[in-house]
N, CA, C and O atoms as a GROMACS GRO file, in nm:
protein
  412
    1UNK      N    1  -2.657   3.544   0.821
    1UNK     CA    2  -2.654   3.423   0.741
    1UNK      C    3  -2.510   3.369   0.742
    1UNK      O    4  -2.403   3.429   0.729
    2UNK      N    5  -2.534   3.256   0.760
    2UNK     CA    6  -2.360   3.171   0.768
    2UNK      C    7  -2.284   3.185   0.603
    2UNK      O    8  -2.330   3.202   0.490
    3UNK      N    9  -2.181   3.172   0.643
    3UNK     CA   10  -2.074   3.234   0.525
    3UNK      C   11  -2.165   3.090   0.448
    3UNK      O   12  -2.275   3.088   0.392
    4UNK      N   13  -2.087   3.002   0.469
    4UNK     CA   14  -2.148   2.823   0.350
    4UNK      C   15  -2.267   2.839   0.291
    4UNK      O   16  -2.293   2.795   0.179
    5UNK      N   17  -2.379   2.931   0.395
    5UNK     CA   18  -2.512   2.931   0.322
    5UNK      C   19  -2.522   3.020   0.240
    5UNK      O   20  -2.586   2.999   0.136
    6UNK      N   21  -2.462   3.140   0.265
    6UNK     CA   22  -2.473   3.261   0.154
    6UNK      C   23  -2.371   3.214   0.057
    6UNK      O   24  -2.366   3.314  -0.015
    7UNK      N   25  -2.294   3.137   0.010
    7UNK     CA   26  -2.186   3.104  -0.078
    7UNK      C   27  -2.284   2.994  -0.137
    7UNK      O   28  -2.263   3.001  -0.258
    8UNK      N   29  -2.362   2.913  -0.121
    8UNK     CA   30  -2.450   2.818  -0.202
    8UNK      C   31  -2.586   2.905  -0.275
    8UNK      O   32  -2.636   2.886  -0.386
    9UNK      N   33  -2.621   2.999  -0.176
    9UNK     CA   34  -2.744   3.080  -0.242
    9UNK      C   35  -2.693   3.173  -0.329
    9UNK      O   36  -2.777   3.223  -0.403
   10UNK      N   37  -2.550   3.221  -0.346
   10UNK     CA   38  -2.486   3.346  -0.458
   10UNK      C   39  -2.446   3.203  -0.570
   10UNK      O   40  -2.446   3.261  -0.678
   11UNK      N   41  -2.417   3.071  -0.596
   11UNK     CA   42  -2.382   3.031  -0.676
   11UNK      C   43  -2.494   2.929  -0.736
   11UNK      O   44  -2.466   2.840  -0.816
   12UNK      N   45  -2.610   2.950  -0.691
   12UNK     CA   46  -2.756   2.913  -0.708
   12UNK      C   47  -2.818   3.016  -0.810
   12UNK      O   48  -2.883   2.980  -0.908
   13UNK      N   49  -2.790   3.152  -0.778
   13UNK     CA   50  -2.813   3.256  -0.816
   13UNK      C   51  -2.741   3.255  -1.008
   13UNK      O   52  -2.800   3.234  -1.114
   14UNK      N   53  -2.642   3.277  -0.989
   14UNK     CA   54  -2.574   3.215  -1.157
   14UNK      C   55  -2.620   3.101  -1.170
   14UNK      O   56  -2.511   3.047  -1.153
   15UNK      N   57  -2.695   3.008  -1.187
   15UNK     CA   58  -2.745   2.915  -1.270
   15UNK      C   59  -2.851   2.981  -1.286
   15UNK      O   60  -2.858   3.006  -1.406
   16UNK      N   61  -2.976   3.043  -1.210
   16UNK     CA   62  -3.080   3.060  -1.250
   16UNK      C   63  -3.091   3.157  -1.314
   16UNK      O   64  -3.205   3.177  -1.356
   17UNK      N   65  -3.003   3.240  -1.344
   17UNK     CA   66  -2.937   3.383  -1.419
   17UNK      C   67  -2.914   3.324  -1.584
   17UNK      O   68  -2.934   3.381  -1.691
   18UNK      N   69  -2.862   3.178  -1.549
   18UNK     CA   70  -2.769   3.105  -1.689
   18UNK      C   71  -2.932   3.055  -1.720
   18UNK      O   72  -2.962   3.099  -1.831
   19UNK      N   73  -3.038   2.983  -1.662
   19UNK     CA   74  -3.133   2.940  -1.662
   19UNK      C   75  -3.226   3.042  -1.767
   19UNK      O   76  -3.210   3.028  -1.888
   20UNK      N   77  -3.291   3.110  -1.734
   20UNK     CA   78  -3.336   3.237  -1.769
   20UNK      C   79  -3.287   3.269  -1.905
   20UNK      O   80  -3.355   3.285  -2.006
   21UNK      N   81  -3.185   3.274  -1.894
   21UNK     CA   82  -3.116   3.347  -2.021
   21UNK      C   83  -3.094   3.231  -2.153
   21UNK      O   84  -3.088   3.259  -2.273
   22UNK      N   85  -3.086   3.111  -2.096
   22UNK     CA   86  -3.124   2.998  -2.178
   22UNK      C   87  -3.254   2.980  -2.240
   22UNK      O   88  -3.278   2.954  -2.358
   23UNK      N   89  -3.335   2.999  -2.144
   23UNK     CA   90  -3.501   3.067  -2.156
   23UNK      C   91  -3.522   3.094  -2.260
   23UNK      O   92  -3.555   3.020  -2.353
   24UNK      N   93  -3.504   3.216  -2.258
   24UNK     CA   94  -3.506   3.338  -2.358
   24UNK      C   95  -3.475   3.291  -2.500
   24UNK      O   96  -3.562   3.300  -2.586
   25UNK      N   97  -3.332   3.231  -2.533
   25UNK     CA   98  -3.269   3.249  -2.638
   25UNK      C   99  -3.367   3.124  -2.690
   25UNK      O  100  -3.418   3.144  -2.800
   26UNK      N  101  -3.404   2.981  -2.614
   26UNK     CA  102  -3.487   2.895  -2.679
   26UNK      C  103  -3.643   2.983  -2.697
   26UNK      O  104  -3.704   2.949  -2.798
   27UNK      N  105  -3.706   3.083  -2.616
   27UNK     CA  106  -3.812   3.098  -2.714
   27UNK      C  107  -3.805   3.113  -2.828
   27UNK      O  108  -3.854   3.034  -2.908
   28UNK      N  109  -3.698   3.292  -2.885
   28UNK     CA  110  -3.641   3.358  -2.925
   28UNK      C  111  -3.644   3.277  -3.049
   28UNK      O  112  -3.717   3.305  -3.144
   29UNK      N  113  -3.566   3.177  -3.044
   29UNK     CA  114  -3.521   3.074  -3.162
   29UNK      C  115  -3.691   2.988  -3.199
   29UNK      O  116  -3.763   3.021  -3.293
   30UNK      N  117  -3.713   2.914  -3.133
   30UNK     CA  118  -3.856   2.886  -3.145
   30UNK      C  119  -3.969   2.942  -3.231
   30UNK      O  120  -4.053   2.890  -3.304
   31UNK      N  121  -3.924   3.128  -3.180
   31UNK     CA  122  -4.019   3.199  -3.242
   31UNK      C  123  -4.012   3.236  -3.391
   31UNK      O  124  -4.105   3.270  -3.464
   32UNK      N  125  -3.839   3.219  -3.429
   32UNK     CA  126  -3.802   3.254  -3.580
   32UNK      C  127  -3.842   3.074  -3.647
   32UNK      O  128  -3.871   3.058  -3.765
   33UNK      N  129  -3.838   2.996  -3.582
   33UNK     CA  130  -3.856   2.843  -3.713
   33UNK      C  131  -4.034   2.854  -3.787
   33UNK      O  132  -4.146   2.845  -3.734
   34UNK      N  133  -4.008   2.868  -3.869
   34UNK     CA  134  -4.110   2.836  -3.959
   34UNK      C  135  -4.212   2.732  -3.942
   34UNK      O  136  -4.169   2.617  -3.936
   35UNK      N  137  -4.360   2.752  -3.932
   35UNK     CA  138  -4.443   2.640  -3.905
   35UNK      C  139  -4.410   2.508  -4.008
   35UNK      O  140  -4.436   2.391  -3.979
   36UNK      N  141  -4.381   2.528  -4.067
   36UNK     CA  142  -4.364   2.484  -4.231
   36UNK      C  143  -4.298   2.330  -4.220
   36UNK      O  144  -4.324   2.234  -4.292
   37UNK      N  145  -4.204   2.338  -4.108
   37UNK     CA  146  -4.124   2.237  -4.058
   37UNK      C  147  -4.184   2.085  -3.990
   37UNK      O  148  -4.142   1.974  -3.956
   38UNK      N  149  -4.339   2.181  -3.998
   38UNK     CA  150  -4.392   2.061  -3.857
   38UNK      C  151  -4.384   2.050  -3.719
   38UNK      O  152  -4.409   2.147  -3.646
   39UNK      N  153  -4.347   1.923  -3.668
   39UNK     CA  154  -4.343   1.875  -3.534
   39UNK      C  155  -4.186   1.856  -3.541
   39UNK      O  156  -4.123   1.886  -3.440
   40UNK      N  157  -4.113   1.805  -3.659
   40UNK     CA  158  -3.981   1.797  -3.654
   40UNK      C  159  -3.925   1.836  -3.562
   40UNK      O  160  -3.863   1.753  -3.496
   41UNK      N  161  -3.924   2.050  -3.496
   41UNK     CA  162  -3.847   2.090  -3.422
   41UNK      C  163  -3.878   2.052  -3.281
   41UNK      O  164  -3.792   2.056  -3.192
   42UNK      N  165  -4.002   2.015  -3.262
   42UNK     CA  166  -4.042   1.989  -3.125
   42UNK      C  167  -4.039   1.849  -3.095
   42UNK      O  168  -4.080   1.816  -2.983
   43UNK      N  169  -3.997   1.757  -3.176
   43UNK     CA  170  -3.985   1.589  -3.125
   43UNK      C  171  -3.856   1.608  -3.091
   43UNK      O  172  -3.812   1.548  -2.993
   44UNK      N  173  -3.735   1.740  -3.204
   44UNK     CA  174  -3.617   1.700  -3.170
   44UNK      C  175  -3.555   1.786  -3.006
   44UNK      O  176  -3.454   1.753  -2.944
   45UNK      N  177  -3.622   1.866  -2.981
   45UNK     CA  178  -3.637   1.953  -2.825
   45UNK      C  179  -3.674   1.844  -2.703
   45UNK      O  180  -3.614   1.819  -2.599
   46UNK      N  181  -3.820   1.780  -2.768
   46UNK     CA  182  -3.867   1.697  -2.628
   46UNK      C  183  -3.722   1.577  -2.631
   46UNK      O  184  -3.640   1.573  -2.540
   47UNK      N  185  -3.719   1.512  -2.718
   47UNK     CA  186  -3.618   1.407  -2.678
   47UNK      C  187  -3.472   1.506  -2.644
   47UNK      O  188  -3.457   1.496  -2.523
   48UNK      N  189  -3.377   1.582  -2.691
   48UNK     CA  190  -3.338   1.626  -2.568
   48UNK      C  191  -3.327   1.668  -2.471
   48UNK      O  192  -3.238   1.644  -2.389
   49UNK      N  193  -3.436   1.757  -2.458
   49UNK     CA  194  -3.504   1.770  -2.300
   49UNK      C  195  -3.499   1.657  -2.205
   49UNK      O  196  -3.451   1.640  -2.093
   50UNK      N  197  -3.565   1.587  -2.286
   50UNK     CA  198  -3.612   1.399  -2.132
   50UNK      C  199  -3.482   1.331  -2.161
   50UNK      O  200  -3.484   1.219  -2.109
   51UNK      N  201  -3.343   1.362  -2.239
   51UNK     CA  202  -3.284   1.309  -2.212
   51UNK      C  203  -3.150   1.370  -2.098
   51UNK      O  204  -3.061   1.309  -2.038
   52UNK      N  205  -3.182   1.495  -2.103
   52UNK     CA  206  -3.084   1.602  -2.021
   52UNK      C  207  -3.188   1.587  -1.866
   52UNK      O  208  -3.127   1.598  -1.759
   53UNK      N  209  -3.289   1.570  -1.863
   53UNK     CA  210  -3.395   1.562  -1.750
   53UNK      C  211  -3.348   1.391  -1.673
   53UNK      O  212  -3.349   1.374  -1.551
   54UNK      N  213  -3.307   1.267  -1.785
   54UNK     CA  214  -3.274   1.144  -1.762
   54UNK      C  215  -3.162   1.182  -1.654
   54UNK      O  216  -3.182   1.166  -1.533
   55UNK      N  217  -3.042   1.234  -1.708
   55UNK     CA  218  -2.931   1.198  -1.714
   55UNK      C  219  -2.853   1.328  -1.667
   55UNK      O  220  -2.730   1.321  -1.665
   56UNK      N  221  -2.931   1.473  -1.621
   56UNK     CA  222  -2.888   1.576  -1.542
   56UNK      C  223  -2.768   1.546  -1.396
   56UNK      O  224  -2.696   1.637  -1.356
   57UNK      N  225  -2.767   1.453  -1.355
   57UNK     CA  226  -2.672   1.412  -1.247
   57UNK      C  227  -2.565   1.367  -1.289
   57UNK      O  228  -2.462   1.395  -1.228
   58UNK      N  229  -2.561   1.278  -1.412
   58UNK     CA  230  -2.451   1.231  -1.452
   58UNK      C  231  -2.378   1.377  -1.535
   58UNK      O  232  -2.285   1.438  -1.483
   59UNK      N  233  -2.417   1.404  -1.624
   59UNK     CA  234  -2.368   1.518  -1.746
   59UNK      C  235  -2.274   1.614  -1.621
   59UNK      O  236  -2.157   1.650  -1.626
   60UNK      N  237  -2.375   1.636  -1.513
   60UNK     CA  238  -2.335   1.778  -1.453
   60UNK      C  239  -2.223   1.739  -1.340
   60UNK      O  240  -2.164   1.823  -1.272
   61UNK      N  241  -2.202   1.594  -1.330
   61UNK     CA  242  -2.074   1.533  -1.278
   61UNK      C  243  -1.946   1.565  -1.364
   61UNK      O  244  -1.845   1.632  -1.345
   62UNK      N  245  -2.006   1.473  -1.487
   62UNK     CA  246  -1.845   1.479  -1.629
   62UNK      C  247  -1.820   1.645  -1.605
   62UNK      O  248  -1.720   1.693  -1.552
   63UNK      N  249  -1.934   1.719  -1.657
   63UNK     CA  250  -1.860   1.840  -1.697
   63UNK      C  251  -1.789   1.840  -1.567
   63UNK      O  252  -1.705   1.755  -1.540
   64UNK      N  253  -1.820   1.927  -1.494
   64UNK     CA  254  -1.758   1.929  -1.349
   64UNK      C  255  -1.681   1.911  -1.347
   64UNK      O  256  -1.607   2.008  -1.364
   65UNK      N  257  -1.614   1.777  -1.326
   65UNK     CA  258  -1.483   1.725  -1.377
   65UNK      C  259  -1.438   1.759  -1.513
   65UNK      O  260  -1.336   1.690  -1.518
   66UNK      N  261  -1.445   1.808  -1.606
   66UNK     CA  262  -1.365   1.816  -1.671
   66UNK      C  263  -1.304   2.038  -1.704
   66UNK      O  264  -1.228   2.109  -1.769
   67UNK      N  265  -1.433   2.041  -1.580
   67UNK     CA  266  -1.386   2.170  -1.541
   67UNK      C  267  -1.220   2.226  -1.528
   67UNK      O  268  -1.175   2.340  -1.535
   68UNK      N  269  -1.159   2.107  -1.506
   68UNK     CA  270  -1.023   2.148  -1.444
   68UNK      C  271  -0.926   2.138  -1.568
   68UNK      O  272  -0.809   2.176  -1.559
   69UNK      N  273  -0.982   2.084  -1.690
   69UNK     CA  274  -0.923   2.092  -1.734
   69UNK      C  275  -0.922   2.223  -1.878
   69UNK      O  276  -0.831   2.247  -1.958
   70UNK      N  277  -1.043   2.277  -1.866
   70UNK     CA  278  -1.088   2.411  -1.891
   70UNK      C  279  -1.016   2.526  -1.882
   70UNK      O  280  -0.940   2.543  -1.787
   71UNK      N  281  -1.032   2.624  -1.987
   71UNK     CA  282  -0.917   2.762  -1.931
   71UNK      C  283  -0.978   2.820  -1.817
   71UNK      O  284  -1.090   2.777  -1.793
   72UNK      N  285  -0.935   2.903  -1.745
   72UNK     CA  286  -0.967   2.937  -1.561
   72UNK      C  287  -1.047   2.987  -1.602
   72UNK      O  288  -1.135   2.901  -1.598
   73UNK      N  289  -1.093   3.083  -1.651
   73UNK     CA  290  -1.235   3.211  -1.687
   73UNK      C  291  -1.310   3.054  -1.682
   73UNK      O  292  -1.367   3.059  -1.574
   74UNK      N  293  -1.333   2.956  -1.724
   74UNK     CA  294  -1.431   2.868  -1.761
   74UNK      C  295  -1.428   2.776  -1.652
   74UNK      O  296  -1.527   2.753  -1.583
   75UNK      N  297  -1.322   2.727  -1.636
   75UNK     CA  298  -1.337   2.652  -1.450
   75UNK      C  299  -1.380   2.739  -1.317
   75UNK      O  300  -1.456   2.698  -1.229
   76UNK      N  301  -1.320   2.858  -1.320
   76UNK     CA  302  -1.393   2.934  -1.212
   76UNK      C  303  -1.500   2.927  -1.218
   76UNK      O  304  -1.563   2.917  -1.113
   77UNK      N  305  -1.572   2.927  -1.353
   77UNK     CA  306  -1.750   2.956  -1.319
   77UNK      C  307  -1.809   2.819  -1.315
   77UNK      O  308  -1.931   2.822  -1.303
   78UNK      N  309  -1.752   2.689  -1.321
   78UNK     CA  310  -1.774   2.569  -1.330
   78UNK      C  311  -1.801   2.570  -1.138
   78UNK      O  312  -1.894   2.556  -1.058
   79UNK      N  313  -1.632   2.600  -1.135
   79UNK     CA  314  -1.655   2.612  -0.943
   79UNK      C  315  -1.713   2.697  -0.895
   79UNK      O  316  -1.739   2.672  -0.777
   80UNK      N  317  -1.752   2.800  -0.933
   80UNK     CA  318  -1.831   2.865  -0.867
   80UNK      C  319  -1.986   2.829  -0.806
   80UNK      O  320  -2.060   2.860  -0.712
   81UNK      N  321  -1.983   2.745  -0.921
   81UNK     CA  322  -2.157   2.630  -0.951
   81UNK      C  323  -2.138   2.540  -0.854
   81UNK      O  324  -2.224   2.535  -0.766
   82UNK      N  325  -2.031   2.455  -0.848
   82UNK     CA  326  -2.003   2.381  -0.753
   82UNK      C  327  -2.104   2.208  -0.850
   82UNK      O  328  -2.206   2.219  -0.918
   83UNK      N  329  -2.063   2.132  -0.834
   83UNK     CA  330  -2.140   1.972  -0.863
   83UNK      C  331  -2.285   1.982  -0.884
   83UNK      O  332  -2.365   1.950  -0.972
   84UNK      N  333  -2.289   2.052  -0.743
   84UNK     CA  334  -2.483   2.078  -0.767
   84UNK      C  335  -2.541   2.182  -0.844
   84UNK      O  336  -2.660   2.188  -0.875
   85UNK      N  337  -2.444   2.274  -0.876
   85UNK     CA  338  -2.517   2.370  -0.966
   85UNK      C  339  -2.489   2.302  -1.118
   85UNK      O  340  -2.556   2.323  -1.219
   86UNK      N  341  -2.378   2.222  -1.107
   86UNK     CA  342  -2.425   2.161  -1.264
   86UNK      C  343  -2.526   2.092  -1.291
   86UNK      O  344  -2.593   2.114  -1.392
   87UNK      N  345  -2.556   1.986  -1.198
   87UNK     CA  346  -2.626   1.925  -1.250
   87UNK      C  347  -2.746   2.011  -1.215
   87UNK      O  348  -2.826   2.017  -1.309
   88UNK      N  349  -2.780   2.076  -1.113
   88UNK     CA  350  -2.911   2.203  -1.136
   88UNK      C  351  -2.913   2.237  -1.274
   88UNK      O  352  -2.970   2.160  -1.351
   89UNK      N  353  -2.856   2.347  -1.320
   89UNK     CA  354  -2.825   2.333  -1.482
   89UNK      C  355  -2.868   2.227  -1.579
   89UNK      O  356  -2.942   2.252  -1.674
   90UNK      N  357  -2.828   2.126  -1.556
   90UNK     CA  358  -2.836   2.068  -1.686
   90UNK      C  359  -2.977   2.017  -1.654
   90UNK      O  360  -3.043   1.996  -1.755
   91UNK      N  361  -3.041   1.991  -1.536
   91UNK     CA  362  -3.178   1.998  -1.512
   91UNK      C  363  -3.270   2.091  -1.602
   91UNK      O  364  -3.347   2.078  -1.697
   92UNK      N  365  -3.220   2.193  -1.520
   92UNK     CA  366  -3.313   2.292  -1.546
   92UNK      C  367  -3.326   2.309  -1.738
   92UNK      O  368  -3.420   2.316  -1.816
   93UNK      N  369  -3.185   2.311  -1.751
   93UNK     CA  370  -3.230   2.263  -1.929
   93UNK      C  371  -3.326   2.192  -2.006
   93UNK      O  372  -3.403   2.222  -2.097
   94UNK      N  373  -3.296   2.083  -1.941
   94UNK     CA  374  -3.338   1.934  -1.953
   94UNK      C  375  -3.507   1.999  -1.978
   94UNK      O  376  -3.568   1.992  -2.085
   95UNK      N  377  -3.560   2.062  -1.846
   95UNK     CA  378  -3.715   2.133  -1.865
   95UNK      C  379  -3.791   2.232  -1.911
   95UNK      O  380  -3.910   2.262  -1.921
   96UNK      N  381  -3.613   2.302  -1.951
   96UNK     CA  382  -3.714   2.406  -2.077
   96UNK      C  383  -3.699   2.418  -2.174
   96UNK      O  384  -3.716   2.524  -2.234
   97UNK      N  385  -3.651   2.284  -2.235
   97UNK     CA  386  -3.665   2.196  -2.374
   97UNK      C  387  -3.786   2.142  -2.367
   97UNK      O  388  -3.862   2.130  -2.463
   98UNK      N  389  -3.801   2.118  -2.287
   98UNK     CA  390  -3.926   2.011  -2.265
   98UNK      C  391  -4.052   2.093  -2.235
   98UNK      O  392  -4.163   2.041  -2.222
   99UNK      N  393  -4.031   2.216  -2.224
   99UNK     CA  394  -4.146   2.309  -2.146
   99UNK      C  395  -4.245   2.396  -2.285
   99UNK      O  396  -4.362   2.412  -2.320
  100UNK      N  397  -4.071   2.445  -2.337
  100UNK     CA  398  -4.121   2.516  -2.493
  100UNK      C  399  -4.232   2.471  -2.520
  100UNK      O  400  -4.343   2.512  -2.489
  101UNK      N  401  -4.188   2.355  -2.598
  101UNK     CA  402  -4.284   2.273  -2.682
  101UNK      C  403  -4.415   2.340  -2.635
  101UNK      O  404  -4.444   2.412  -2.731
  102UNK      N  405  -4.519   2.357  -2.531
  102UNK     CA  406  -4.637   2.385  -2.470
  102UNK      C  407  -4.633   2.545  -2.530
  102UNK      O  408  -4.718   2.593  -2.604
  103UNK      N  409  -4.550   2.593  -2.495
  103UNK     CA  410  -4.524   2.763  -2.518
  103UNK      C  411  -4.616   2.777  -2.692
  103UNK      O  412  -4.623   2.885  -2.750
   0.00000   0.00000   0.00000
């Protein structure tokens, strides 16, 4: 495997690691809110979901850029993601805000 391709599939790999684990902590949380609340928690999930799902290319640009101005522990893993793994990220957010809700 070419060095470029295995360096996009290992930094593919940490988002869907960050993905997952985002997962989790929104069931997790989901599972402690009280029915009691209503639809409240799930109108306020779907609209940021479809709005991180809108606007995943732009968000995962800014951050990106403002990666550099981040302490290094936090820009390294920005670059490590590279442009497309942010906005992958903020995608993939974007849909399991939006996914819960069904859960």
């Amino acid at each position: 495997m070419p060095m470029q391709v295995r360096a996009a599939v290992e930094s593919v790999y940490w988002v869907v690691i960050l993905l997952v684990v985002i997962a989790a902590g929104v069931s997790w949380l989901l599972y402690w809110i009280p029915p009691s609340l209503g639809r409240l928690p799930g109108g306020f999930l779907l609209a940021v979901g479809a709005l991180n799902i809108l606007l995943h290319r732009r968000i995962g640009r800014q951050t990106f850029g403002w990666a550099r101005l981040m302490p290094p522990v936090v820009a390294r893993f920005w670059g490590c993601g590279g442009e497309k793994g942010a906005q992958l990220l903020y995608l993939g957010i974007g849909i399991i805000l939006a996914v819960e809700l069904v859960s």
